[in-house]
C-alpha positions as a Markdown table, in Angstrom:
| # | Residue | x | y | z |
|---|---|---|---|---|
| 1 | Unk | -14.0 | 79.4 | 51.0 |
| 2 | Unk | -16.1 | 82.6 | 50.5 |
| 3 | Unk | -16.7 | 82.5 | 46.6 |
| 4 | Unk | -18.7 | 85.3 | 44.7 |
| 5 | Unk | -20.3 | 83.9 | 41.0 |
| 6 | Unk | -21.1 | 86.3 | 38.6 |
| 7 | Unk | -23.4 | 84.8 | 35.4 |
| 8 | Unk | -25.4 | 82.7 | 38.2 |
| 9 | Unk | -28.5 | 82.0 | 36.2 |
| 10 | Unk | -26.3 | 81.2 | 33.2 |
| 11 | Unk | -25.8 | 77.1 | 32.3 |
| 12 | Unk | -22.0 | 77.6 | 33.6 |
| 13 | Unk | -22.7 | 80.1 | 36.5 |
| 14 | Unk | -25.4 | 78.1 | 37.5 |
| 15 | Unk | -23.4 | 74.8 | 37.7 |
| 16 | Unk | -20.5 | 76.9 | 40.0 |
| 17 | Unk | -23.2 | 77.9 | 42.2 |
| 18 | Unk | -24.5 | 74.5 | 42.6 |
| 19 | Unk | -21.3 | 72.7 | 42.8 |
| 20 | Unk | -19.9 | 75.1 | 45.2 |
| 21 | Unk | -22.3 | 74.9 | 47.6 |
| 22 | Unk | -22.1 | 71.0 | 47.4 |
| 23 | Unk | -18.4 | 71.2 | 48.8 |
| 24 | Unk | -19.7 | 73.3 | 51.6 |
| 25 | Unk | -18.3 | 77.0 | 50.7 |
| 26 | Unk | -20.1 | 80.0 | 51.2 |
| 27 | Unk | -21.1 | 81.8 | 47.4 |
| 28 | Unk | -22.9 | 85.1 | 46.9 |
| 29 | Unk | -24.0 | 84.8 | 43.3 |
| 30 | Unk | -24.6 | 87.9 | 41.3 |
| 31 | Unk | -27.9 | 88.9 | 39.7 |
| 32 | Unk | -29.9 | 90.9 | 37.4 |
| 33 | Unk | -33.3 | 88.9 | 38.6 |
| 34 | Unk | -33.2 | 86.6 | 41.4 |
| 35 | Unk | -36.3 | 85.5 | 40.1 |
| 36 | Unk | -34.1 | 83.6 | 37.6 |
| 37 | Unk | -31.6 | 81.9 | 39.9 |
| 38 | Unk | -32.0 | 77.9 | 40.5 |
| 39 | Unk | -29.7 | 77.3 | 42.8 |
| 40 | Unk | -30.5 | 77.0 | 46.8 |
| 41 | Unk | -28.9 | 75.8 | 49.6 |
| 42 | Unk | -27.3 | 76.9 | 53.0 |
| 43 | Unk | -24.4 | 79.3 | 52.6 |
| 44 | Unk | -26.0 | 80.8 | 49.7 |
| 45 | Unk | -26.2 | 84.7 | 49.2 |
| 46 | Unk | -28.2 | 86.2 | 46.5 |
| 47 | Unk | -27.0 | 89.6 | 46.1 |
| 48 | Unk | -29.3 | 91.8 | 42.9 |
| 49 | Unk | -27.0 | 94.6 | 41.2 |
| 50 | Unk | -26.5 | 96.3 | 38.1 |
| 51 | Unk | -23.3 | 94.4 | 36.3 |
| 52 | Unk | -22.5 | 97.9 | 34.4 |
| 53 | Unk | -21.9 | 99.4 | 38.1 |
| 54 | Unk | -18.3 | 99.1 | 39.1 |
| 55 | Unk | -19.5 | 100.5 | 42.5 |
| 56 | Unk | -22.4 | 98.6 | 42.7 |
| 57 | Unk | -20.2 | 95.4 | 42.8 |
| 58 | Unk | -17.5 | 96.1 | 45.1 |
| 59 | Unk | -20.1 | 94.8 | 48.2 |
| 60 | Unk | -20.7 | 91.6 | 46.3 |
| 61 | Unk | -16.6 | 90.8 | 45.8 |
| 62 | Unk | -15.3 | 92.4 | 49.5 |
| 63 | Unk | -13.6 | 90.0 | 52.0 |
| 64 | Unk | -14.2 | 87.1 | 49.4 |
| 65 | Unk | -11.3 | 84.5 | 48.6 |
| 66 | Unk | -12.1 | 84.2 | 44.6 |
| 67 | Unk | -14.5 | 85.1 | 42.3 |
| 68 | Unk | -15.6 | 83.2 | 39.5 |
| 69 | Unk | -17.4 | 84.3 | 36.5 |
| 70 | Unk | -19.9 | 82.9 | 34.0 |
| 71 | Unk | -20.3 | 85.6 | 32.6 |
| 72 | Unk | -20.5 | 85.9 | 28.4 |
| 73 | Unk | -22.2 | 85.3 | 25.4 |
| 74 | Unk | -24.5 | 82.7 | 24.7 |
| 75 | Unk | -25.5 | 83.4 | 21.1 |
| 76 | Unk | -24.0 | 85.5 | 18.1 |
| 77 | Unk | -26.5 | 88.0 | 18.8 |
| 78 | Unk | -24.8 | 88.5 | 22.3 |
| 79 | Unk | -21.7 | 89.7 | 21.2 |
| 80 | Unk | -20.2 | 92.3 | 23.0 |
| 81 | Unk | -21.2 | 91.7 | 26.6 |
| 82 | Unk | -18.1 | 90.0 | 28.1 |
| 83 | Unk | -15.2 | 92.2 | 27.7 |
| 84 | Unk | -17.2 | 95.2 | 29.5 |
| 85 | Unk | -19.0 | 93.5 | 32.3 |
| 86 | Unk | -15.7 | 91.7 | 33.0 |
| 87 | Unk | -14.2 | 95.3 | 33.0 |
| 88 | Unk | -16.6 | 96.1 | 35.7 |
| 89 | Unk | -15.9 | 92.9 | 38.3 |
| 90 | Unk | -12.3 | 93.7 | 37.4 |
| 91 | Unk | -12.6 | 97.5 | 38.7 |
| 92 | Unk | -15.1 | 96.1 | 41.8 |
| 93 | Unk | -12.2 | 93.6 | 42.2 |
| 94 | Unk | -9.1 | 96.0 | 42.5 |
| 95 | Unk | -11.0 | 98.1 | 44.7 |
| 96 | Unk | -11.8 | 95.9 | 47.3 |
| 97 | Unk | -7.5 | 94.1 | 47.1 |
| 98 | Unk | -9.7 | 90.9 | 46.4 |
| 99 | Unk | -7.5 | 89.2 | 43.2 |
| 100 | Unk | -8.2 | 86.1 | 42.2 |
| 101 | Unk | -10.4 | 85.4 | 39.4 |
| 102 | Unk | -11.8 | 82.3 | 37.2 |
| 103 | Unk | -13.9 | 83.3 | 34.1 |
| 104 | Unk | -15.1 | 81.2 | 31.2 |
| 105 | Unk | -13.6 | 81.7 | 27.5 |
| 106 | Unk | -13.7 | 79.6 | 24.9 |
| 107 | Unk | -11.2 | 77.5 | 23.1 |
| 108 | Unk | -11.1 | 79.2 | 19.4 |
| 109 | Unk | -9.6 | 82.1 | 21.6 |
| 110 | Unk | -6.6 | 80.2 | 22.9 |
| 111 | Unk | -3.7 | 79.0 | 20.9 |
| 112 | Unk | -4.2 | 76.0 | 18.4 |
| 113 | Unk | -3.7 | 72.7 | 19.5 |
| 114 | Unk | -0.3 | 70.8 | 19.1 |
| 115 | Unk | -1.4 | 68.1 | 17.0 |
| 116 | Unk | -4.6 | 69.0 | 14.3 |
| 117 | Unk | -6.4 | 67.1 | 11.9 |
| 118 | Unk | -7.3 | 68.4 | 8.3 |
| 119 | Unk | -10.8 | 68.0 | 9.8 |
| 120 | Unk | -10.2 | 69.5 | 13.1 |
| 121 | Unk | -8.6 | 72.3 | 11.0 |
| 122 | Unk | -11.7 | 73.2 | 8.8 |
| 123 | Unk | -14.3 | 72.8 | 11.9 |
| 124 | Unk | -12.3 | 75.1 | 13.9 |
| 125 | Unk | -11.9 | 78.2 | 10.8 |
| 126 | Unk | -15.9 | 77.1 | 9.8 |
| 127 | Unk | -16.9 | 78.1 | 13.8 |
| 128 | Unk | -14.5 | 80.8 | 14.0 |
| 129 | Unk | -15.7 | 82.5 | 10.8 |
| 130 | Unk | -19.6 | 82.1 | 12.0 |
| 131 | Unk | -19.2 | 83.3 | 15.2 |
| 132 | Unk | -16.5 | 86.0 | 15.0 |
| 133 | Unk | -17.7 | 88.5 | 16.8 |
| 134 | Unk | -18.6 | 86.3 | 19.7 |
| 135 | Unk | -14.7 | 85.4 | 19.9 |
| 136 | Unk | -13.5 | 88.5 | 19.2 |
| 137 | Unk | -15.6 | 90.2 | 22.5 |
| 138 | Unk | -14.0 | 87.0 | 24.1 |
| 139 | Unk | -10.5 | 88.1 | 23.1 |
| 140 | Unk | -11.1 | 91.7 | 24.3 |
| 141 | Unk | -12.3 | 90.1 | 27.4 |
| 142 | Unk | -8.8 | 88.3 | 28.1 |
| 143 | Unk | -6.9 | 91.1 | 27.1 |
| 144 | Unk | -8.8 | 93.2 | 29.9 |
| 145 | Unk | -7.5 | 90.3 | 31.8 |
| 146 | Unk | -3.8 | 90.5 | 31.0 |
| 147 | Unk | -3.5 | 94.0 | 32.1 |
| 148 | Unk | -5.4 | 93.7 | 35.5 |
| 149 | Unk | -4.2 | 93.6 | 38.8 |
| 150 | Unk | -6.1 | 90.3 | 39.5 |
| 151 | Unk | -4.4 | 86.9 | 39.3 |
| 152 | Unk | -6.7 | 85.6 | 36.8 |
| 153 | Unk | -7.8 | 82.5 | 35.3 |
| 154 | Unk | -9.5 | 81.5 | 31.4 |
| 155 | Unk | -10.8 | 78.4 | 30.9 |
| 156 | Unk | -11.6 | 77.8 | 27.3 |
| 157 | Unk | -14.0 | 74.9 | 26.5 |
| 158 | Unk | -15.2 | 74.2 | 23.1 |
| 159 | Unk | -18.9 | 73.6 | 22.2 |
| 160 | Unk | -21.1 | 73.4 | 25.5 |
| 161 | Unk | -23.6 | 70.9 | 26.6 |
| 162 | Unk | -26.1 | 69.7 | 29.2 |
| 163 | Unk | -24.1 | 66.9 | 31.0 |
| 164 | Unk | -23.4 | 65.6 | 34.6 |
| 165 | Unk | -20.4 | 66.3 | 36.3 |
| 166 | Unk | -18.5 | 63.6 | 35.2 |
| 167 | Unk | -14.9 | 65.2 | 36.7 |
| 168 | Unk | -13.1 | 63.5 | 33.5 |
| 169 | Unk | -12.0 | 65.8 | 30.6 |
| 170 | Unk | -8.6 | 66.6 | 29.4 |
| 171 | Unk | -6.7 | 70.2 | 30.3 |
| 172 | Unk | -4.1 | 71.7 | 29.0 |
| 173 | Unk | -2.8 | 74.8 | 31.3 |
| 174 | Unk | -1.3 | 77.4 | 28.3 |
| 175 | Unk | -2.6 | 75.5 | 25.8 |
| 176 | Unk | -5.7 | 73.5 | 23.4 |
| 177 | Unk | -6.6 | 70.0 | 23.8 |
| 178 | Unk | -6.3 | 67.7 | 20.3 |
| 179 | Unk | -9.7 | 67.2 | 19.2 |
| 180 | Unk | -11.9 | 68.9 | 21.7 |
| 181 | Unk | -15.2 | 69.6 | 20.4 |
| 182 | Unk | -17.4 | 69.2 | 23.3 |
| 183 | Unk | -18.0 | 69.3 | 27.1 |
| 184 | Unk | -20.6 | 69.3 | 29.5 |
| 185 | Unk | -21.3 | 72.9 | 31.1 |
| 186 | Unk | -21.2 | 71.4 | 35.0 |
| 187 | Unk | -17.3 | 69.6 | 34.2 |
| 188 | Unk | -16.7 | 73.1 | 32.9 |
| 189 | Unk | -17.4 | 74.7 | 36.3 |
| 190 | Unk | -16.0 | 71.2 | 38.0 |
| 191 | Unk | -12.8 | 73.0 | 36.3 |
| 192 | Unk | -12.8 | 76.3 | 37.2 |
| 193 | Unk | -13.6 | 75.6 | 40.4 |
| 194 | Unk | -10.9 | 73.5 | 40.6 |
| 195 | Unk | -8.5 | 76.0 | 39.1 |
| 196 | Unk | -9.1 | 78.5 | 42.0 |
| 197 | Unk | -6.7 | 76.6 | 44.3 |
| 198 | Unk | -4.3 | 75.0 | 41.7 |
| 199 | Unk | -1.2 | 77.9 | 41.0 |
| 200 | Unk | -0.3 | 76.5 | 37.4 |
| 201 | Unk | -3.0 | 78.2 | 36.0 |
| 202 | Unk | -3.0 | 81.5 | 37.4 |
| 203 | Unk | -2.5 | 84.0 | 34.9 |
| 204 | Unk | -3.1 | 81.1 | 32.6 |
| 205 | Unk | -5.6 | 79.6 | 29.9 |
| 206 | Unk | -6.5 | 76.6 | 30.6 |
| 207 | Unk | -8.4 | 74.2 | 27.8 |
| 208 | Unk | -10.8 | 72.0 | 28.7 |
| 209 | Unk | -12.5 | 68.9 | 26.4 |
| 210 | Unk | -13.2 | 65.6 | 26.6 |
């Protein structure tokens, strides 16, 4: 497939990049500063633009089969980011009749889980309270989603971290795993790369956790 990544030099972008050029597809990742981007490989196009640019992007998404993006906060401080670069890939995206999409949310946005402990009950209002405004760019992000033209794709993991691929975490397509507090950031983009093919999730979130 031809894939275009946006959030390349991110820990999730970074990890689609990498993973996608493993299974032998052809990805132009999206970039502020190359200079930043650790990814290399055959089939790999590095293409520099400003993400606020609608028009800038619709080069970067033409003629491709999906694009996936790791694009969004990393910190509290970064608030407010998602929802309007994710406005521009979306416009770049409509323009071009290219619609499917796979972004990266996080779980406090989608619905509760079935089943909850007392103790997954305070975490979860503890994190949600500390980093509000993180979620609520999040939220804005999926609504900008809902309305689209695209046939979109969240998946929501809970807390990140640095792990292999391991290619063994539980998903629930509409919904929250019980108990998921943490995954690694490369099963995250084993999953959304995964999603891009699989038509339960489209216009879908999708939790992921161990």
């Amino acid at each position: 497939m031809r894939l275009t990544v946006f959030g390349a030099t991110g820990g999730v972008g970074g990890e689609i990049v990498r993973q996608a050029l493993a299974a032998g597809h052809e990805v132009t990742a999206v970039v502020r500063d190359p200079a930043r981007l650790k990814a290399t490989g055959e089939g790999l196009e590095v293409f520099r633009a400003d993400l606020t640019d609608p028009e800038a992007l619709r080069a970067a998404v033409a003629g491709r089969d999906a694009v996936l993006s790791g694009l969004g906060p990393h910190k509290r401080a970064d608030a407010g980011i998602a929802a309007p670069l994710t406005r521009s890939v979306l416009h770049a995206m409509e323009a071009e009749g290219v619609r499917r999409l796979v972004v990266v949310s996080a779980s406090p946005v989608g619905p509760p889980p079935e089943r909850q402990t007392v103790v997954d009950r305070i975490a979860g209002a503890l994190v949600s309270k500390i980093l509000k405004p993180v979620y609520d760019d999040l939220r804005a992000m999926e609504a900008e989603l809902a309305t689209s033209a695209t046939d979109w794709t969240s998946v929501r993991p809970p807390r990140l971290q640095d792990k292999p691929a391991t290619g063994v975490y539980r998903q629930v397509v509409g919904g929250t795993p019980t108990s998921g507090r943490f995954i690694g950031r490369a099963d995250v983009a084993h999953a959304m790369l995964a999603a891009v093919d699989d038509l339960r999730t489209v216009k879908q979130g999708v939790g992921v956790a161990y």
